[in-house]
VMD Tcl script that draws the C-alpha trace (Angstrom):
set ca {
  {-29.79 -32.31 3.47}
  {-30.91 -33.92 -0.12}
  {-31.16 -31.10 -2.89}
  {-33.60 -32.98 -4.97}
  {-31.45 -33.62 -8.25}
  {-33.33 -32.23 -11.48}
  {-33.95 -34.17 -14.87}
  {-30.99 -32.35 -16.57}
  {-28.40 -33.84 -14.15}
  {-30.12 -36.87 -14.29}
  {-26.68 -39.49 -14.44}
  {-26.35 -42.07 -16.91}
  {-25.34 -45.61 -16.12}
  {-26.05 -45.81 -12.85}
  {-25.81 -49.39 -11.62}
  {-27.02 -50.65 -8.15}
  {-28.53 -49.64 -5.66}
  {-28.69 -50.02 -1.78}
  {-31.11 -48.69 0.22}
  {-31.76 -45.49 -1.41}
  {-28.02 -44.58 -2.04}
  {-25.88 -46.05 -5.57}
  {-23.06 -47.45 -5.33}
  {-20.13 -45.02 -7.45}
  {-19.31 -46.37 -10.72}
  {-15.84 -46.24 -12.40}
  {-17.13 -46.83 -16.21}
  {-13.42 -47.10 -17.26}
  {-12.46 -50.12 -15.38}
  {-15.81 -51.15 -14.64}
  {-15.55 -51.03 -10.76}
  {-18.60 -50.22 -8.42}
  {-17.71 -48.62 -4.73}
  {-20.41 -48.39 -2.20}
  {-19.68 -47.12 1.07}
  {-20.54 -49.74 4.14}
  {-21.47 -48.05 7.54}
  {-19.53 -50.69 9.56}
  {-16.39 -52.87 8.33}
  {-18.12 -55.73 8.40}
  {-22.18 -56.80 7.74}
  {-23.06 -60.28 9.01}
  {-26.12 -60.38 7.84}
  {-26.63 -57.51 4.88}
  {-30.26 -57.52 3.56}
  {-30.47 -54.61 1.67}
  {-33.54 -52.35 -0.22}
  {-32.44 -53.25 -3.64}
  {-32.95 -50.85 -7.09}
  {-31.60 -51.15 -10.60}
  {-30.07 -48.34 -12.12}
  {-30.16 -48.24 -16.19}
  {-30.17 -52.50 -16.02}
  {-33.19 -54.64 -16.69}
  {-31.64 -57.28 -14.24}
  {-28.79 -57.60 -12.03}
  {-26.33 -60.30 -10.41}
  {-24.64 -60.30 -7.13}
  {-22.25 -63.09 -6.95}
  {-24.22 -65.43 -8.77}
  {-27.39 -64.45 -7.45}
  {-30.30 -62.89 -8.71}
  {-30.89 -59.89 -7.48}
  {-34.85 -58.48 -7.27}
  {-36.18 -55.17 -7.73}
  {-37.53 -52.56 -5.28}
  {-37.41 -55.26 -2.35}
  {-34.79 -55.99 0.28}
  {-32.45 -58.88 -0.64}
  {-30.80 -60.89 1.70}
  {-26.95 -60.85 0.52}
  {-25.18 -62.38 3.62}
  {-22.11 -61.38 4.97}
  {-20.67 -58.52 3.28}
  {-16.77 -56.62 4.36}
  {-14.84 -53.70 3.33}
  {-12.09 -54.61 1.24}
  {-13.16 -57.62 -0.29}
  {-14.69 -58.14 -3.97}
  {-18.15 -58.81 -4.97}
  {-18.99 -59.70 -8.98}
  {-21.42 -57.83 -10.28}
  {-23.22 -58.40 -13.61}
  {-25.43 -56.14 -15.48}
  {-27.64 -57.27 -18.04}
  {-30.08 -55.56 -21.11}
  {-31.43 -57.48 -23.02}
  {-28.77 -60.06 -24.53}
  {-25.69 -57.59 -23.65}
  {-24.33 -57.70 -20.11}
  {-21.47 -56.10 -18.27}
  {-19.33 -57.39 -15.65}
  {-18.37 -55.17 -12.54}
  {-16.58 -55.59 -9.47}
  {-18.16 -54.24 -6.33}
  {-16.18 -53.15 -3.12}
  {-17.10 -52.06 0.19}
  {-15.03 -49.46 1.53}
  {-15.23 -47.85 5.34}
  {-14.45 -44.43 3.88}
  {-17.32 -41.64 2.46}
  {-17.68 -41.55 -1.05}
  {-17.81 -38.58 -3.12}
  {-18.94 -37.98 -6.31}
  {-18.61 -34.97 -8.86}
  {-20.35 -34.48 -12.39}
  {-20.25 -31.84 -14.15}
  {-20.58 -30.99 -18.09}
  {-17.51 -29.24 -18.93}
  {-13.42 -29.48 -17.86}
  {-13.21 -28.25 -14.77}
  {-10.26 -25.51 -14.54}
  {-8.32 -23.01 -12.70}
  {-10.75 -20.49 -12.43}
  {-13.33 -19.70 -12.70}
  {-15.38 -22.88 -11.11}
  {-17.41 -24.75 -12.71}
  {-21.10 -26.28 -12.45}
  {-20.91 -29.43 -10.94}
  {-23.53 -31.76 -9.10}
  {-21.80 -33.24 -6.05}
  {-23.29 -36.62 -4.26}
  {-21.61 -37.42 -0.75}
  {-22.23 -40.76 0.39}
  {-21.40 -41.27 3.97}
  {-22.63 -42.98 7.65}
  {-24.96 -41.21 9.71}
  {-23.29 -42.31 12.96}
  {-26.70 -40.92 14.74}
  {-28.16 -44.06 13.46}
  {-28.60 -46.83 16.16}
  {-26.79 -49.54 13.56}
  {-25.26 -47.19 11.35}
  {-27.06 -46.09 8.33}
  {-25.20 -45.12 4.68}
  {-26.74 -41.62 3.65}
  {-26.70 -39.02 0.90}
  {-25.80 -35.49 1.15}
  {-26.36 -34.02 -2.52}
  {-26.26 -30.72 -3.96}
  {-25.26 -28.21 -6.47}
  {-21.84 -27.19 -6.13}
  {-18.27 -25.11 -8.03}
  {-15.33 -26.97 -8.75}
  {-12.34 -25.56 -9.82}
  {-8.23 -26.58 -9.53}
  {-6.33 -25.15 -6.75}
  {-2.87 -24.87 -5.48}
  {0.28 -23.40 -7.75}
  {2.91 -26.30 -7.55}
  {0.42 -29.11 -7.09}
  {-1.96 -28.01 -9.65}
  {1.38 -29.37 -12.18}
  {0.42 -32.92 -11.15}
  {-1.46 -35.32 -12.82}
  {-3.54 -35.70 -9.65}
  {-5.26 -32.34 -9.15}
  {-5.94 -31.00 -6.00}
  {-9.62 -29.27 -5.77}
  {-11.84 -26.27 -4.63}
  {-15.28 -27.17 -3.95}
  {-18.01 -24.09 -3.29}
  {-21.35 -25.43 -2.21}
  {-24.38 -23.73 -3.98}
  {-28.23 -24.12 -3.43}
  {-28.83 -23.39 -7.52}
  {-27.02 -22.70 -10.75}
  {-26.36 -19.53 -10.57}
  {-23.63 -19.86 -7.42}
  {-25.78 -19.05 -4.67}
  {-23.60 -20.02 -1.09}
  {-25.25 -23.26 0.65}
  {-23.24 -23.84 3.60}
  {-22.77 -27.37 5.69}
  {-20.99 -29.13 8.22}
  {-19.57 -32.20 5.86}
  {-18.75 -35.12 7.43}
  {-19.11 -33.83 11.06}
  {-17.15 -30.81 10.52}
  {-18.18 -27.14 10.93}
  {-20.71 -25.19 9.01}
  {-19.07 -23.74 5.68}
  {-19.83 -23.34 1.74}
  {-16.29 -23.59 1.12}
  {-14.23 -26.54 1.06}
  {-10.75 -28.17 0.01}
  {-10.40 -31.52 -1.86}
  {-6.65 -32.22 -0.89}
  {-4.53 -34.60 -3.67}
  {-2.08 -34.96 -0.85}
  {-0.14 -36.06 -4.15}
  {3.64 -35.52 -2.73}
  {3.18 -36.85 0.61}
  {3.79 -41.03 0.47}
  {1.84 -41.59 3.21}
  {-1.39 -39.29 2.58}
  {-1.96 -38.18 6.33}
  {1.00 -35.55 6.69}
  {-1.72 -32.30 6.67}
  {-3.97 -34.11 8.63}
  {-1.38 -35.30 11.34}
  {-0.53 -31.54 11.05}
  {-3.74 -29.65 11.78}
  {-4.52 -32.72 14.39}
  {-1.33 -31.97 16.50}
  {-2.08 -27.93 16.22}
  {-5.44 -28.73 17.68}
  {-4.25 -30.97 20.73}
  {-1.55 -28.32 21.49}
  {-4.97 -25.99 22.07}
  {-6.84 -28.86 23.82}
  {-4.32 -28.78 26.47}
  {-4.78 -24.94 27.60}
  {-7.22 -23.44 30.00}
  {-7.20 -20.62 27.83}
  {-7.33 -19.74 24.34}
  {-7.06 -16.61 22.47}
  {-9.20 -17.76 19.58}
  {-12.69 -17.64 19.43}
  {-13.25 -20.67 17.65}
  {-12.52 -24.26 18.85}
  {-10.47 -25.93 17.27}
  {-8.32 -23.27 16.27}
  {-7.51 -24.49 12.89}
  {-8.46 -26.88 10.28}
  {-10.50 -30.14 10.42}
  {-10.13 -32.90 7.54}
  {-11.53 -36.03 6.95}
  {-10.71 -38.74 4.00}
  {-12.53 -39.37 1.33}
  {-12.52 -41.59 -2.19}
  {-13.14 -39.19 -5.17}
  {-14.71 -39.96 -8.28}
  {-15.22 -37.34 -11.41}
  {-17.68 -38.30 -14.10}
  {-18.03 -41.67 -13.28}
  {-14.19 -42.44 -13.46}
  {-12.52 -42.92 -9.37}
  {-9.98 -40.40 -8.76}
  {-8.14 -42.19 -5.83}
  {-7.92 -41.09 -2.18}
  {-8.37 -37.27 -1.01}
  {-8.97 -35.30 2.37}
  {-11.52 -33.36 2.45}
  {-10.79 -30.33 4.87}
  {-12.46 -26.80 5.52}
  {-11.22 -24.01 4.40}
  {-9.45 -21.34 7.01}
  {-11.18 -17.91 6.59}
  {-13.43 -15.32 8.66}
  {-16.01 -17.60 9.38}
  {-13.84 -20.17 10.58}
  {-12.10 -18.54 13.35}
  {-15.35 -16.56 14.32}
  {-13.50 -13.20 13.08}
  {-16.10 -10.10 12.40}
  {-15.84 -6.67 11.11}
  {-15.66 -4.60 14.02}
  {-15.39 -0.10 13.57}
  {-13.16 1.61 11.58}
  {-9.90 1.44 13.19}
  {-9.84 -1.85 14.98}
  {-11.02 -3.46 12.18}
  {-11.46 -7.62 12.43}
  {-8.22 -8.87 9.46}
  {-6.92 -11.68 8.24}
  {-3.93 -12.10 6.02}
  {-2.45 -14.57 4.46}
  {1.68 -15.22 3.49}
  {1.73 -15.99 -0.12}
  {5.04 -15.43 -1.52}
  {8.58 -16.15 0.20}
  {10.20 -13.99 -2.41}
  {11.52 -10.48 -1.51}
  {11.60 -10.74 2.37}
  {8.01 -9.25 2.91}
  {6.42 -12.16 4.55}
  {9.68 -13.10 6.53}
  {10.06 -9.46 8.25}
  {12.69 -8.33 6.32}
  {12.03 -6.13 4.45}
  {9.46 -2.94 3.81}
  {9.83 -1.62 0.48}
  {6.27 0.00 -0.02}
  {3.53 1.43 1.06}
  {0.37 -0.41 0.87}
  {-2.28 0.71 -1.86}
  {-6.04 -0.18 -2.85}
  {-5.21 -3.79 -3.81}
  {-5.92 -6.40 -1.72}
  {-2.16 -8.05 -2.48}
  {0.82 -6.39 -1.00}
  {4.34 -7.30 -1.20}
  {3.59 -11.05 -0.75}
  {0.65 -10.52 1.36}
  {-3.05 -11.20 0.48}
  {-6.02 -9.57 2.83}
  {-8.55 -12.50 2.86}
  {-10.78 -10.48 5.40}
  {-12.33 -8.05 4.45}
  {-12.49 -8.95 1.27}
  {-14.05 -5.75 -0.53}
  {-12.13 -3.12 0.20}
  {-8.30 -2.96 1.50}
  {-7.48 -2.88 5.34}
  {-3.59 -2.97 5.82}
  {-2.66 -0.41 8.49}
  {-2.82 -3.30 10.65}
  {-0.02 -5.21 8.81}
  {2.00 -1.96 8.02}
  {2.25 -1.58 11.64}
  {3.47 -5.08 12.63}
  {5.88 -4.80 9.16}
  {7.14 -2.01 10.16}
  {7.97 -2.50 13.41}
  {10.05 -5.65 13.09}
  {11.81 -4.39 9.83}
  {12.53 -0.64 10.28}
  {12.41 -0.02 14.18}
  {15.31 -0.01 16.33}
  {15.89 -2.59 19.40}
  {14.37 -0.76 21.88}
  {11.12 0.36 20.23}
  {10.79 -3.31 18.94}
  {11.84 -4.80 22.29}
  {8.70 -2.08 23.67}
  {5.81 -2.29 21.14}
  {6.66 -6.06 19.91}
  {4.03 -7.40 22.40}
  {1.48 -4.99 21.65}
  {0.84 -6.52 18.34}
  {1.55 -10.40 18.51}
  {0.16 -12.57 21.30}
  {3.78 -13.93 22.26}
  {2.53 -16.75 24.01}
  {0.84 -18.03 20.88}
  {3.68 -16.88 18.50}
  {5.87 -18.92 20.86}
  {3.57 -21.98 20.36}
  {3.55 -21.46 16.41}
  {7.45 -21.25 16.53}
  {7.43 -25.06 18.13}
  {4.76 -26.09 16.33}
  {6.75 -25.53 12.96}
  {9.80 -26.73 14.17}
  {8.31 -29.94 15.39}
  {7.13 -31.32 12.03}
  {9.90 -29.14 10.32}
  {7.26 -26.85 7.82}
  {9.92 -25.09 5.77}
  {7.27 -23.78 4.23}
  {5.07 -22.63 6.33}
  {6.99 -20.12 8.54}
  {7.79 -17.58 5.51}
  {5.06 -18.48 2.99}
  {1.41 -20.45 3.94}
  {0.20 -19.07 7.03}
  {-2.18 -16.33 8.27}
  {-2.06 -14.01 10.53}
  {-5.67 -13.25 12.19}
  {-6.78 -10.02 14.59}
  {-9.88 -10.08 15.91}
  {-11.65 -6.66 16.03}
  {-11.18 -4.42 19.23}
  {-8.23 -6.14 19.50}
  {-4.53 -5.39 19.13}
  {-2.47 -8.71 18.30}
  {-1.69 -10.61 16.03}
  {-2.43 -14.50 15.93}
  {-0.41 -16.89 13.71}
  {-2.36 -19.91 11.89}
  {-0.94 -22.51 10.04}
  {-1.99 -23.87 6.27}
  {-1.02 -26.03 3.80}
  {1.24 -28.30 5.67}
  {1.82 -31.05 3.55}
  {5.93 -30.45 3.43}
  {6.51 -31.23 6.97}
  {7.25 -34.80 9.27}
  {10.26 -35.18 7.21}
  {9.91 -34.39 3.51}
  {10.16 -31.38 1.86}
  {7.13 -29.26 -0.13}
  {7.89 -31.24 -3.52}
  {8.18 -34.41 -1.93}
  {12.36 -35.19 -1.06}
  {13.23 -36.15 1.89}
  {14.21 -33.52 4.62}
  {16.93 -33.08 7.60}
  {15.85 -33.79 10.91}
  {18.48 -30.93 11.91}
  {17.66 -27.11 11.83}
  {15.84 -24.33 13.35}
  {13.44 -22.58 11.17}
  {12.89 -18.67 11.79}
  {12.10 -15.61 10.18}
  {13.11 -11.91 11.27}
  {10.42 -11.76 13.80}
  {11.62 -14.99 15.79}
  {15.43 -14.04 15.01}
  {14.73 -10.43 17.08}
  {12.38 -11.98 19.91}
  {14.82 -14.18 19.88}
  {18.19 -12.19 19.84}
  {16.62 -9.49 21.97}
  {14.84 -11.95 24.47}
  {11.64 -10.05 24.70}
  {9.66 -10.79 27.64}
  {12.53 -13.59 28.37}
  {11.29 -15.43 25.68}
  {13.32 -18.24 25.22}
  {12.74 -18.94 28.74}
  {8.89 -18.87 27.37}
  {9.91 -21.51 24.65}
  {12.07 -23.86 27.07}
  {8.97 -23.80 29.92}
  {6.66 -25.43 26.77}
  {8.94 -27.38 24.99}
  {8.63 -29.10 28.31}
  {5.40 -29.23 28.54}
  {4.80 -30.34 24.85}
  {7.14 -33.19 25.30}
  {5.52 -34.48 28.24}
  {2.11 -34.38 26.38}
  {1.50 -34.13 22.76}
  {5.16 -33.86 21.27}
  {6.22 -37.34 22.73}
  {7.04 -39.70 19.71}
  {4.34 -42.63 21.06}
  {1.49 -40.12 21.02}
  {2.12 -39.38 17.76}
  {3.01 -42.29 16.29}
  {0.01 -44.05 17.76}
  {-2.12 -41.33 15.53}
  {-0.33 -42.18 12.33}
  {-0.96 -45.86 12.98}
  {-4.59 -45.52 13.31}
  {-4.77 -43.86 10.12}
  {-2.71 -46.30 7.99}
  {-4.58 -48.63 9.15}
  {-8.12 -47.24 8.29}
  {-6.09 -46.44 4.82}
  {-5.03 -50.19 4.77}
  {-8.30 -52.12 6.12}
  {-10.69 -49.98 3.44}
  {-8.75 -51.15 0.51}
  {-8.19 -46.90 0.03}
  {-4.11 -47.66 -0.72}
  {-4.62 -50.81 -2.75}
  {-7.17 -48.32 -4.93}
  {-4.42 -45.19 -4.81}
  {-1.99 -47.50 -6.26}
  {-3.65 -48.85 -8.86}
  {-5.39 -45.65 -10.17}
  {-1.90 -43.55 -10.03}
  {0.46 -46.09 -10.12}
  {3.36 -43.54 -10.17}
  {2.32 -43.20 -6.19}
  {4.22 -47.02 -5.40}
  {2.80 -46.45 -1.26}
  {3.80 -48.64 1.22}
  {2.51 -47.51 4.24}
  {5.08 -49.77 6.43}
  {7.58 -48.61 4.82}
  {6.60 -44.92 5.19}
  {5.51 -44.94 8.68}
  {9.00 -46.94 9.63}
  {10.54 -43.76 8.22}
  {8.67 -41.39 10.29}
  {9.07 -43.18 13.38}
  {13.06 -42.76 12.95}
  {12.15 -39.42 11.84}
  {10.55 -38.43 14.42}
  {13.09 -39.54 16.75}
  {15.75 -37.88 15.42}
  {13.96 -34.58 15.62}
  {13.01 -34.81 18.99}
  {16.94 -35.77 19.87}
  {17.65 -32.34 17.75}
  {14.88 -30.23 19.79}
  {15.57 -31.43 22.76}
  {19.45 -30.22 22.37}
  {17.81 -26.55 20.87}
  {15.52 -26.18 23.39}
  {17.22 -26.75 27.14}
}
mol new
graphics top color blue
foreach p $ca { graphics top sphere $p radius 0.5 }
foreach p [lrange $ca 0 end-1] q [lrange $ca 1 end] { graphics top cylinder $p $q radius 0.2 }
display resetview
């Protein structure tokens, strides 16, 4: 999975290395980071190599060159002096083990909005295949650019990252970390959330809401998103804590072309404004473009396909009672629009049931399947960060007229799972026990401590945070419960 790295990427300063794989340098405050396969090494007798030193220290002790070197016990979250020597000048690190992959990005120029830029991207994690876990490399050419419209204000950038065999943008794809095959990936800030797991908590409950069925209309499994965390450094300076996470498109959800006229689509809600993406309103006709009235056509992406959405638009908008009450069905899967309408409501996604969500028809097919995105403004703050209500419904013009209208009894449909749910996946110890796992693979690696220090504007405190979402929580479900009998 190594892309050999040529002479003109060739990085300066490298320090140490263990068995075949550096450990990440942060120049500025003169900090090395080396990911450890387990938490804890009693024994750790590693392949040593210098980088651009003539000799090295670890802890006192002299390290030697192109032969393994008994260290002794060696644990995440714990510090280890390093000192680098040429010559008469010498520079003092310290080195920390962390549980969590590693990646690194160079590149030669600032890395923008669009278009991407160049980069060479190192990915240092544990191949779990390994009988005693083994710390690996996955390297390779790769586009970086910023993404997101609010968050891309921070100081903390969020990221795009395109994987490329060459220079010249060629698509390498690759299941990172585990997850599914893709060239395209997102390098989350998670920035407003205090406790950095909201999206992931998100995307995690979507997917055991699936894992419960005998059935699924998707074709792909998990329906949705996968993410994993990650420590990010740029150029040799750390970067803090991120989640990597795939990107939702076509080859995601298994969607293909299909014939003319029952075409495979895939659109995504970009804009709140205007009522478009909330069933409100219709105000034009669809062109050539491949935005429309708040809408962007992700799939196909080369020429425009919106007949399906016009349809489904026009429909809920325009139509009277009874031909909505009659066709509605024909173009949404209700049972999974009914399990998108909880969904939302249980973590509260303002955002994401207007704006920041797709809607996906697979070809030969004739409804419409919700997905959700972007879900950081959910579990009880709101999209910037504030704290949020644990009262309200959330709904747009499609849920208001299922809703008012009771197609197909279908608020007897959403009582009959919010049952179910709360027997299963919506009760408060299930998912509370998942946020607890993660703050504490946040806490033991040292990731937080790091977060802190590098944006110290974050101030996390993870019991703090997760107290608040446990009363959250709580007081959600006491809400829902009242909504939904």
């Amino acid at each position: 999975m190594v892309i050999e790295e040529p002479d003109a990427w060739s990085i300066s300063d490298r320090v140490l290395e263990f068995d075949h794989v550096f450990a990440f340098t942060d120049k500025e405050e003169h900090v090395l980071l080396y990911k450890l396969p387990v938490d804890t090494i009693k024994s750790f007798s590693p392949f040593v190599r210098f980088g651009a030193f003539e000799s090295l220290e670890f802890n006192d002790r002299e390290l030697k060159e192109n032969e393994k070197n008994v260290l002794g016990e060696v644990m995440v979250n714990h510090p280890y002096n390093v000192t680098a020597r040429n010559g008469n000048k010498s520079v003092n690190y310290q080195l920390w083990f962390t549980s969590l992959p590693l990646l690194h990005i160079h590149t030669e120029r600032k890395i923008r909005d669009e278009p991407k830029t160049l980069s060479w991207t190192e990915l240092a994690y544990a191949n779990e295949q390994a009988e005693s876990g083994q710390t690996v490399l996955f390297s390779g050419y790769a586009g970086i650019e910023i993404r997101g419209r609010t968050s891309a204000v921070h100081e903390k950038k969020s990221y795009g990252l395109e994987l490329w065999e060459d220079r010249f943008g060629k698509d390498r794809t690759a299941p990172l970390l585990g997850m599914r095959y893709g060239e395209d990936w997102i390098l989350d800030a998670m920035y407003v959330d205090p406790l950095r797991m909201r999206n992931k908590l998100s995307f995690e409950l979507w997917e055991k809401m699936w894992d419960s069925k005998s059935q699924t209309p998707f074709k792909a499994a998990p329906p949705g998103i996968q993410c994993e965390y990650v420590e990010l450094f740029i150029n040799q300076r750390y970067m803090g804590l991120y989640c990597l996470s795939e990107r939702l498109d076509e080859t995601l959800i298994k969607l293909t072309a299909g014939r003319p006229g029952s075409e495979g689509v895939l659109y995504k809600a970009i804009d709140w404004t205007g009522g478009a993406t909330a069933f409100t309103t219709y105000n034009s006709e669809p062109g050539q473009s491949l935005i429309w009235e708040g809408w962007e056509q992700v799939y196909p992406d080369h020429k425009a396909c919106w007949d399906p959405l016009a349809k489904l638009r026009k429909t809920v908008a325009l139509e009277e009672d009874d031909v909505f009450s009659a066709q509605i069905d024909t173009l949404v899967n209700l049972d999974e629009v009914a399990d998108y309408y909880l969904f939302t409501n249980m973590i509260l996604a303002h955002d994401n049931i207007i704006k920041n969500y797709y809607l996906a028809r697979y070809p030969n097919e004739t409804s419409f399947l919700l997905m959700p995105w972007d879900l950081e403004g959910s579990w009880g703050i709101m999209w910037h960060g504030g704290q949020s209500s644990t009262n309200g419904v959330l709904e747009n013009n499609l849920y208001d007229r299922l809703l008012e209208l009771d197609v197909e009894e279908f608020e007897d449909l959403l009582e009959a799972k919010w049952e179910n749910y709360r027997e299963s996946v919506f009760r408060a110890d299930a998912i509370m026990a998942a946020a607890m796992t993660y703050a504490d693979i946040l806490k033991r690696s040292g990731a937080i401590e790091r977060e802190n220090d590098r944006w110290q504007d974050a101030e996390i405190d993870m019991d703090q945070e997760l107290q608040y979402l446990s009363d959250w929580i709580t007081l959600r479900l006491q809400y829902l419960d009242l909504v939904f009998d």
